[in-house]
C-alpha positions as CSV (number, residue, x, y, z in Angstrom):
1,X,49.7,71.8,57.0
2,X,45.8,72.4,58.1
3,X,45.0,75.4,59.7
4,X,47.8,77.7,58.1
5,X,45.2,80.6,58.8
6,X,45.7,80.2,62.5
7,X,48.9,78.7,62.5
8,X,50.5,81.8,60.6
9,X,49.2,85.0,62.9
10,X,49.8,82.6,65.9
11,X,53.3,82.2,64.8
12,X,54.1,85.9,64.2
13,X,52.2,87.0,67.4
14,X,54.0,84.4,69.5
15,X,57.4,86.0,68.1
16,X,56.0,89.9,68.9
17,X,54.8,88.7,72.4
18,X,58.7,87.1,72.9
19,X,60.7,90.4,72.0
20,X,58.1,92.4,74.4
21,X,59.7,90.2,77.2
22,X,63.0,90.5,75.6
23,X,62.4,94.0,75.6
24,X,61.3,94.2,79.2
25,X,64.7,91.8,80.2
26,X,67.0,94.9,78.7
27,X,65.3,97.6,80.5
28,X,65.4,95.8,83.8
29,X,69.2,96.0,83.4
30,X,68.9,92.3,85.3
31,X,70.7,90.3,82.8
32,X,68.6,89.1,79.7
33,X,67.6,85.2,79.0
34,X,70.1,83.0,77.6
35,X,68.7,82.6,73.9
36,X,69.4,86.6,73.9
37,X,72.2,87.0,76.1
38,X,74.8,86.9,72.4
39,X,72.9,89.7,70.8
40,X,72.8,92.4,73.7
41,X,76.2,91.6,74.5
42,X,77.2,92.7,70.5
43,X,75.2,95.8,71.4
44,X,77.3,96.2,74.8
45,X,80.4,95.4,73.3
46,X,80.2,97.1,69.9
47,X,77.4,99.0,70.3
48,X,75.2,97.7,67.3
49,X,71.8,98.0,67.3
50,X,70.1,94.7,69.1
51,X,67.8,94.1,66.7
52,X,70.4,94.1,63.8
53,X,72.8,91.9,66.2
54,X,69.9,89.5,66.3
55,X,69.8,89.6,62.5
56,X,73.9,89.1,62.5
57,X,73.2,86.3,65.5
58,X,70.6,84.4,63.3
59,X,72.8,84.4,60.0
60,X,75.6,83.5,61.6
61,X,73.2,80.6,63.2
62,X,72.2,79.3,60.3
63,X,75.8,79.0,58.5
64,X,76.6,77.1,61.8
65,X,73.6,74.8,60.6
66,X,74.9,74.4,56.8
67,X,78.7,73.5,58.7
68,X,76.9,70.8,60.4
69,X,74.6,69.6,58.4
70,X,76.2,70.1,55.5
71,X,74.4,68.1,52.7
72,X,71.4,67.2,55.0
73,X,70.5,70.7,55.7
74,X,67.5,71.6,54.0
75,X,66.9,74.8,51.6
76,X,63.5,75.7,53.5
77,X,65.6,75.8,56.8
78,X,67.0,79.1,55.0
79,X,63.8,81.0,55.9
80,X,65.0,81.0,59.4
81,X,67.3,84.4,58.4
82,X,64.2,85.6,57.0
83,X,62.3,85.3,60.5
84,X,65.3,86.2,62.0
85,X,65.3,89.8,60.4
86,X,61.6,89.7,61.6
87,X,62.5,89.0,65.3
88,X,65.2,91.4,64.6
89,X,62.7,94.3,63.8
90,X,60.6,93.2,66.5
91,X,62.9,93.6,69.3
92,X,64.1,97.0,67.7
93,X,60.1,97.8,68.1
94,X,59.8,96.8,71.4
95,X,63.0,98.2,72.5
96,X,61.8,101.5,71.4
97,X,58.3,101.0,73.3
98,X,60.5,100.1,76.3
99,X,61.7,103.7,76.7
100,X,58.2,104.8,77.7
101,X,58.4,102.9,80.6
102,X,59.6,104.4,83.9
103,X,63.0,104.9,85.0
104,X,64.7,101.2,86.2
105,X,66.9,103.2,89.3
106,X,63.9,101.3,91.8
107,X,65.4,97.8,92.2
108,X,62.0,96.7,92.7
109,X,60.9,98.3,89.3
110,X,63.4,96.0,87.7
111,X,63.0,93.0,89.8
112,X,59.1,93.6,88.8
113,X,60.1,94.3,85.1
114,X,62.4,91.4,85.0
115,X,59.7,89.0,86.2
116,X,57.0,89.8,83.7
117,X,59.7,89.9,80.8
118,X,59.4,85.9,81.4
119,X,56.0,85.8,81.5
120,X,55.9,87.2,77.5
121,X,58.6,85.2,77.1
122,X,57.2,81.6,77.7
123,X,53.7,83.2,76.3
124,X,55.5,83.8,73.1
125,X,57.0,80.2,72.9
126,X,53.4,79.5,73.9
127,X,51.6,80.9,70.6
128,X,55.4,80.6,68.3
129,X,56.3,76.9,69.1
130,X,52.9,74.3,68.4
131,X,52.0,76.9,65.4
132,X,55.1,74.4,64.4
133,X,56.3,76.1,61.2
134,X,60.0,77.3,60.6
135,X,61.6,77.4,64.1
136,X,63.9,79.9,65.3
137,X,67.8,79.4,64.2
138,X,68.8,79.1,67.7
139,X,66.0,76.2,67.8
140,X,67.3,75.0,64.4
141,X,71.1,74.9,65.7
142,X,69.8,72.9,68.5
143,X,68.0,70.4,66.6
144,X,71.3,69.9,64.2
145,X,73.6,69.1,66.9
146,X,70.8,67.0,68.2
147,X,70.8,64.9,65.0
148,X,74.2,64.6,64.6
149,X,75.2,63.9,67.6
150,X,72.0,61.7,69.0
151,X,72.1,64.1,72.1
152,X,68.6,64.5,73.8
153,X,67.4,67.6,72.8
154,X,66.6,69.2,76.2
155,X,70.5,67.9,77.1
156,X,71.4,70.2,74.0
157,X,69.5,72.9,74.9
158,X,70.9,72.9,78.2
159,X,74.5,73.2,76.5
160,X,73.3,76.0,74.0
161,X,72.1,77.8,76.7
162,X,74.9,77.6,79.4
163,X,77.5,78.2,76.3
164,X,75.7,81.6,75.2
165,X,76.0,82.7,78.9
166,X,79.6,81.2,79.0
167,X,80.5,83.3,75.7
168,X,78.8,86.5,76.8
169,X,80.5,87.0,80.4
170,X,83.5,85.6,79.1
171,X,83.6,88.8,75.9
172,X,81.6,91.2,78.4
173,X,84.5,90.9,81.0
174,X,87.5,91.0,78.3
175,X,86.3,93.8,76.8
176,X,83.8,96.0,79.0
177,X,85.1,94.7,82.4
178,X,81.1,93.6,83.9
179,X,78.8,91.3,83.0
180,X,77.0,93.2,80.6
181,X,74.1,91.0,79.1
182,X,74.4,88.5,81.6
183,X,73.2,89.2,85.4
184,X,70.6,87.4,88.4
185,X,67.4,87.5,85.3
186,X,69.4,85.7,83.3
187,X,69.2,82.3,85.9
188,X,65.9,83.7,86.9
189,X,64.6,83.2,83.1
190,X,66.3,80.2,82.7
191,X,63.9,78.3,85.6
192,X,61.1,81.1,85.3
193,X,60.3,80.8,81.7
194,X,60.2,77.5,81.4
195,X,58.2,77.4,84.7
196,X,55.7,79.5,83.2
197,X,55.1,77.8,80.3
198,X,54.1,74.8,81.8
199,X,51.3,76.9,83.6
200,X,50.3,78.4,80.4
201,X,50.2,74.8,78.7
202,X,48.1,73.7,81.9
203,X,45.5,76.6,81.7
204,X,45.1,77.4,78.1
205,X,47.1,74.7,75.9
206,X,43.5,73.4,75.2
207,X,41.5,76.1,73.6
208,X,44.9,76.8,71.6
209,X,45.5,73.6,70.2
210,X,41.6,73.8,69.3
211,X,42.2,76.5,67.3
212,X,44.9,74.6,65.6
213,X,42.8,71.5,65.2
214,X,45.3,69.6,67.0
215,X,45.6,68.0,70.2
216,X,47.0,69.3,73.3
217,X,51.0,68.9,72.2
218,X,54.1,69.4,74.8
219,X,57.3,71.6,74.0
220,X,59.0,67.8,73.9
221,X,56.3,66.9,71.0
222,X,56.5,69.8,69.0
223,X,60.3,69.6,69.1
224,X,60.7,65.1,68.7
225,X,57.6,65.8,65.1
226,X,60.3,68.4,63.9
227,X,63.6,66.0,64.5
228,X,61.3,63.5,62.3
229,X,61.0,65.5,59.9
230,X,64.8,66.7,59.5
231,X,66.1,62.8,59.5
Protein backbone atom coordinates (compact mmCIF):
# COMPACT_ATOMS: atom_id res chain seq x y z
CA UNK A 1 0.00 0.00 0.00
CA UNK A 2 1.36 3.77 -0.80
CA UNK A 3 1.20 6.17 1.77
CA UNK A 4 1.41 3.74 4.89
CA UNK A 5 2.84 6.88 6.73
CA UNK A 6 -0.46 8.65 6.47
CA UNK A 7 -2.58 5.79 6.19
CA UNK A 8 -1.32 4.31 9.62
CA UNK A 9 -1.77 7.54 12.19
CA UNK A 10 -5.01 8.21 10.19
CA UNK A 11 -6.23 4.83 10.97
CA UNK A 12 -5.33 4.89 14.76
CA UNK A 13 -6.61 8.58 15.15
CA UNK A 14 -9.89 7.78 13.31
CA UNK A 15 -10.35 4.75 16.01
CA UNK A 16 -9.44 7.38 19.15
CA UNK A 17 -11.83 10.04 17.58
CA UNK A 18 -14.64 6.96 17.39
CA UNK A 19 -14.40 5.84 21.26
CA UNK A 20 -14.48 9.72 22.21
CA UNK A 21 -18.09 9.68 20.70
CA UNK A 22 -18.59 6.25 22.15
CA UNK A 23 -17.53 7.66 25.25
CA UNK A 24 -19.81 10.69 24.98
CA UNK A 25 -22.97 8.13 23.91
CA UNK A 26 -22.42 6.38 27.60
CA UNK A 27 -22.28 9.43 29.53
CA UNK A 28 -25.38 10.82 27.86
CA UNK A 29 -27.17 7.72 29.37
CA UNK A 30 -29.30 8.10 25.84
CA UNK A 31 -28.72 4.69 24.61
CA UNK A 32 -25.27 4.08 22.73
CA UNK A 33 -24.92 3.38 18.67
CA UNK A 34 -25.70 0.04 17.55
CA UNK A 35 -22.04 -1.23 16.69
CA UNK A 36 -21.63 -0.66 20.68
CA UNK A 37 -24.83 -1.33 21.98
CA UNK A 38 -23.32 -5.50 22.77
CA UNK A 39 -20.42 -4.28 24.74
CA UNK A 40 -22.18 -1.67 27.23
CA UNK A 41 -24.86 -3.98 27.68
CA UNK A 42 -22.03 -6.83 29.03
CA UNK A 43 -20.99 -3.95 31.29
CA UNK A 44 -24.78 -3.44 32.36
CA UNK A 45 -25.53 -6.87 32.70
CA UNK A 46 -22.30 -8.28 34.25
CA UNK A 47 -20.68 -5.45 35.04
CA UNK A 48 -17.27 -5.88 33.07
CA UNK A 49 -15.32 -3.22 32.22
CA UNK A 50 -16.55 -1.80 28.48
CA UNK A 51 -13.37 -1.66 27.10
CA UNK A 52 -12.48 -5.34 28.01
CA UNK A 53 -16.25 -6.37 26.79
CA UNK A 54 -15.19 -4.77 23.53
CA UNK A 55 -12.12 -6.94 23.60
CA UNK A 56 -14.45 -10.11 24.52
CA UNK A 57 -17.06 -8.56 21.62
CA UNK A 58 -14.27 -8.49 18.97
CA UNK A 59 -12.83 -12.14 19.76
CA UNK A 60 -15.84 -13.56 19.84
CA UNK A 61 -16.36 -11.60 16.30
CA UNK A 62 -13.77 -12.93 14.75
CA UNK A 63 -14.39 -16.69 15.70
CA UNK A 64 -17.89 -15.95 14.21
CA UNK A 65 -15.73 -15.00 10.98
CA UNK A 66 -13.48 -18.34 11.11
CA UNK A 67 -17.32 -20.33 11.51
CA UNK A 68 -18.23 -18.69 8.40
CA UNK A 69 -15.54 -18.50 6.50
CA UNK A 70 -14.07 -21.27 7.49
CA UNK A 71 -11.14 -22.14 5.00
CA UNK A 72 -11.51 -18.73 3.12
CA UNK A 73 -10.83 -16.70 6.11
CA UNK A 74 -7.60 -15.23 5.87
CA UNK A 75 -4.70 -15.36 8.68
CA UNK A 76 -4.20 -11.40 8.37
CA UNK A 77 -7.97 -11.01 9.19
CA UNK A 78 -6.58 -12.16 12.79
CA UNK A 79 -5.21 -8.73 13.49
CA UNK A 80 -8.67 -7.53 13.86
CA UNK A 81 -8.48 -8.93 17.83
CA UNK A 82 -5.31 -7.10 17.88
CA UNK A 83 -7.15 -3.65 16.95
CA UNK A 84 -9.85 -4.77 18.84
CA UNK A 85 -7.77 -4.74 22.22
CA UNK A 86 -6.71 -1.30 20.93
CA UNK A 87 -10.30 0.06 20.52
CA UNK A 88 -10.83 -1.73 23.71
CA UNK A 89 -8.14 0.53 25.60
CA UNK A 90 -9.37 3.38 23.85
CA UNK A 91 -12.87 3.44 25.02
CA UNK A 92 -11.49 2.50 28.60
CA UNK A 93 -9.45 5.96 27.99
CA UNK A 94 -12.08 7.93 26.97
CA UNK A 95 -14.55 6.56 29.32
CA UNK A 96 -12.30 7.73 32.03
CA UNK A 97 -12.00 11.34 30.38
CA UNK A 98 -15.72 11.22 30.23
CA UNK A 99 -16.00 11.54 34.10
CA UNK A 100 -14.60 15.06 33.85
CA UNK A 101 -17.48 16.13 32.23
CA UNK A 102 -20.45 17.64 33.95
CA UNK A 103 -23.21 15.85 35.61
CA UNK A 104 -25.87 14.29 32.75
CA UNK A 105 -29.14 15.06 35.35
CA UNK A 106 -29.86 18.27 32.55
CA UNK A 107 -31.77 16.39 29.82
CA UNK A 108 -30.46 19.00 27.58
CA UNK A 109 -26.76 18.14 28.74
CA UNK A 110 -27.40 14.68 27.43
CA UNK A 111 -29.40 15.45 24.43
CA UNK A 112 -26.33 18.02 23.70
CA UNK A 113 -23.81 15.16 24.70
CA UNK A 114 -25.58 12.59 22.74
CA UNK A 115 -25.51 14.68 19.54
CA UNK A 116 -21.90 15.43 19.39
CA UNK A 117 -21.02 11.76 20.38
CA UNK A 118 -22.13 11.13 16.56
CA UNK A 119 -20.37 13.77 15.30
CA UNK A 120 -16.78 11.91 16.59
CA UNK A 121 -18.34 9.02 15.63
CA UNK A 122 -18.81 9.41 11.79
CA UNK A 123 -15.37 11.71 12.04
CA UNK A 124 -13.75 8.59 13.26
CA UNK A 125 -15.13 6.37 10.35
CA UNK A 126 -14.08 9.42 8.48
CA UNK A 127 -10.11 9.26 9.17
CA UNK A 128 -10.44 4.88 10.24
CA UNK A 129 -12.33 3.69 7.00
CA UNK A 130 -10.44 5.11 3.48
CA UNK A 131 -6.97 4.69 5.55
CA UNK A 132 -8.42 1.09 4.27
CA UNK A 133 -6.25 -1.25 6.27
CA UNK A 134 -7.57 -4.10 8.70
CA UNK A 135 -11.23 -3.14 9.35
CA UNK A 136 -12.99 -3.49 12.50
CA UNK A 137 -14.39 -7.22 13.29
CA UNK A 138 -17.80 -5.94 13.41
CA UNK A 139 -16.96 -4.56 9.73
CA UNK A 140 -15.22 -7.96 9.00
CA UNK A 141 -18.37 -10.11 10.21
CA UNK A 142 -20.27 -7.92 7.96
CA UNK A 143 -18.27 -8.38 4.91
CA UNK A 144 -18.32 -12.45 5.64
CA UNK A 145 -21.95 -12.76 5.67
CA UNK A 146 -21.85 -10.47 2.71
CA UNK A 147 -19.69 -13.02 0.77
CA UNK A 148 -21.35 -15.90 1.65
CA UNK A 149 -24.46 -15.02 1.30
CA UNK A 150 -24.24 -12.39 -1.88
CA UNK A 151 -26.26 -9.93 0.39
CA UNK A 152 -25.57 -6.24 -0.36
CA UNK A 153 -23.46 -5.05 2.06
CA UNK A 154 -25.47 -1.93 3.31
CA UNK A 155 -28.56 -4.67 3.45
CA UNK A 156 -26.15 -6.66 5.93
CA UNK A 157 -25.28 -3.91 7.80
CA UNK A 158 -28.67 -3.02 8.30
CA UNK A 159 -29.31 -6.63 9.79
CA UNK A 160 -26.06 -6.40 12.02
CA UNK A 161 -27.20 -3.41 13.32
CA UNK A 162 -30.92 -3.96 14.07
CA UNK A 163 -29.82 -7.65 15.55
CA UNK A 164 -27.17 -6.01 18.12
CA UNK A 165 -30.09 -3.69 19.27
CA UNK A 166 -32.56 -6.76 19.10
CA UNK A 167 -29.90 -8.82 21.36
CA UNK A 168 -29.28 -6.03 23.74
CA UNK A 169 -33.01 -5.02 24.82
CA UNK A 170 -33.93 -8.42 24.51
CA UNK A 171 -30.72 -9.59 27.54
CA UNK A 172 -31.14 -5.90 29.16
CA UNK A 173 -34.92 -6.62 29.82
CA UNK A 174 -34.41 -10.42 31.02
CA UNK A 175 -31.92 -9.63 33.17
CA UNK A 176 -31.84 -5.86 34.39
CA UNK A 177 -35.57 -5.10 33.62
CA UNK A 178 -34.76 -1.55 31.24
CA UNK A 179 -33.22 -0.97 28.22
CA UNK A 180 -29.88 -0.51 29.40
CA UNK A 181 -27.47 0.18 26.41
CA UNK A 182 -30.19 0.73 24.13
CA UNK A 183 -32.43 4.06 24.34
CA UNK A 184 -33.73 7.38 21.79
CA UNK A 185 -29.47 7.91 20.82
CA UNK A 186 -29.27 4.73 19.79
CA UNK A 187 -32.01 5.51 16.57
CA UNK A 188 -30.67 8.99 16.67
CA UNK A 189 -26.98 7.59 15.80
CA UNK A 190 -28.20 5.23 13.58
CA UNK A 191 -29.55 8.22 10.95
CA UNK A 192 -27.22 10.89 12.66
CA UNK A 193 -23.97 9.30 12.07
CA UNK A 194 -24.28 8.28 8.89
CA UNK A 195 -25.83 11.73 8.16
CA UNK A 196 -22.80 13.33 9.27
CA UNK A 197 -20.51 11.51 7.48
CA UNK A 198 -21.78 12.35 4.31
CA UNK A 199 -21.23 16.10 5.34
CA UNK A 200 -17.76 15.39 6.38
CA UNK A 201 -17.09 13.50 2.96
CA UNK A 202 -18.69 16.59 1.22
CA UNK A 203 -16.47 19.28 3.03
CA UNK A 204 -13.21 17.62 3.67
CA UNK A 205 -13.14 14.06 1.85
CA UNK A 206 -10.77 15.98 -0.65
CA UNK A 207 -7.86 17.33 1.16
CA UNK A 208 -7.98 13.72 3.00
CA UNK A 209 -7.92 11.58 0.29
CA UNK A 210 -4.96 14.03 -0.86
CA UNK A 211 -3.15 13.14 1.87
CA UNK A 212 -3.66 9.56 0.99
CA UNK A 213 -2.79 10.04 -2.68
CA UNK A 214 -5.99 8.72 -3.63
CA UNK A 215 -9.06 9.94 -5.02
CA UNK A 216 -12.12 11.12 -3.27
CA UNK A 217 -13.58 7.32 -2.26
CA UNK A 218 -17.25 6.63 -0.77
CA UNK A 219 -17.92 4.45 2.41
CA UNK A 220 -19.60 1.99 -0.55
CA UNK A 221 -15.95 2.03 -2.38
CA UNK A 222 -13.84 1.53 0.47
CA UNK A 223 -16.09 -1.32 1.50
CA UNK A 224 -16.96 -3.11 -2.53
CA UNK A 225 -12.15 -2.79 -2.97
CA UNK A 226 -12.21 -4.77 0.46
CA UNK A 227 -15.00 -7.58 -0.65
CA UNK A 228 -12.52 -7.83 -3.80
CA UNK A 229 -9.93 -8.47 -2.02
CA UNK A 230 -11.58 -11.28 0.37
CA UNK A 231 -13.05 -13.30 -2.89
Amino acid sequence: MRNMKARIPMYFVGLFIMTIGIALSVKSNLGVSPVSSIPYTMTCVWGIEMGKATIIFHAALVLIQIVILRKNFKQINLLQIVVGVVFGYFTTFCNYLATFLPSTDNIVVRVVLMLVSTIFIAGGIFFYLPADLIPLAGEGVMQAVSEVTHIEFSKVKIGFDCSMVAVSVVTCLICIHSLGSVGAGTVIAAFLVGFNLGKLNKAFGGKRDKLLGKHTYTEEEVLRERMEQLQ
